[in-house]
N, C-alpha and C positions, 0 to 999 in steps of 0.2 A: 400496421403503419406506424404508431407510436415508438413500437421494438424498433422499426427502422430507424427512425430519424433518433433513438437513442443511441443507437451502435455507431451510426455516422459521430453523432457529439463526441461520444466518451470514446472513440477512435481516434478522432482531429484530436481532443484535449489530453489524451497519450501521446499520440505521437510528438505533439507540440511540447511536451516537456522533455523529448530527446528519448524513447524509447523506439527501438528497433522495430522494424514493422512485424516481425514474430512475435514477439512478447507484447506488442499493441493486442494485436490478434488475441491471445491468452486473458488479456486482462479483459478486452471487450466481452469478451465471451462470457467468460464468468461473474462479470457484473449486470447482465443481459439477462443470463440465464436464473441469477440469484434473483433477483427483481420478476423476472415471468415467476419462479415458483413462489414467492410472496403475494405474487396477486392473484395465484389460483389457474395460472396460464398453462402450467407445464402438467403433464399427465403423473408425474411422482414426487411431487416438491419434499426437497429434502427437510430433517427434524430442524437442521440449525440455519437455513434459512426463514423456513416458515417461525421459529422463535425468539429472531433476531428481532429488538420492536423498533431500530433504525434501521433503515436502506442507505444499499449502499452510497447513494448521494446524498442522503442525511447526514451521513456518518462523516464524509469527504476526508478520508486518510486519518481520521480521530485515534486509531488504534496504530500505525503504521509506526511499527520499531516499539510499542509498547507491551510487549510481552511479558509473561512472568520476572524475566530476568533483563528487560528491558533493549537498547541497542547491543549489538554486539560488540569485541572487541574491535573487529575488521571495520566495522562500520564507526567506531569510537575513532578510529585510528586515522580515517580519510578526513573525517569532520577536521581533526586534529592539524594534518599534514596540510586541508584548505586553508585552518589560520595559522600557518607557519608556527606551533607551538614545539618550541625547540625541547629535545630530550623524548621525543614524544614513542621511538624506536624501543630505547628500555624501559616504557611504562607498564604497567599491569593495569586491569581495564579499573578497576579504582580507580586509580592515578590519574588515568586517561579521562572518566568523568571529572574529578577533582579539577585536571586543569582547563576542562569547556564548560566549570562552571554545572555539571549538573547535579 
């Protein structure tokens, strides 16, 4: 009952940020299914969810674009093109942090 009424939330609060009803689906599922094998729910819980010590509702997007090498270029480049920074076509993704400031 719990899982239920979590897949409905974390479905409405995908979908309500503009995510296509596929990739709602994807994201719901995998944060469902991470959360069941942290509490011991699912019959194989994987090594990197059982050693994660945040859930993924703890965490709320903490890590999202934070990777070793950070946002990407493509993703540097829309942030970029949303605050009209002009020149922003011949940048290199340095450049591109440089002018959002990061």
């Amino acid at each position: 009952m719990k899982r239920e009424r979590q897949y409905e939330h974390v479905k409405k609060s995908v979908r309500d940020r503009g995510e296509s009803p596929k990739r709602a689906e994807e994201i719901v599922a995998r944060t469902v299914n991470k959360e069941r094998a942290r509490s011991g729910e699912s019959k194989t819980p994987s090594k990197v969810s059982t050693r994660d010590p945040k859930s993924a509702s703890q965490r709320g997007g903490q890590r999202s674009h934070s990777g070793a090498e950070g946002p990407t270029k493509n993703q540097l480049y829309e942030e970029a093109r949303n605050r009209n920074i002009l020149g922003r076509s011949a940048m290199t993704k340095k450049q591109l942090q440089n002018a959002l400031g990061r």
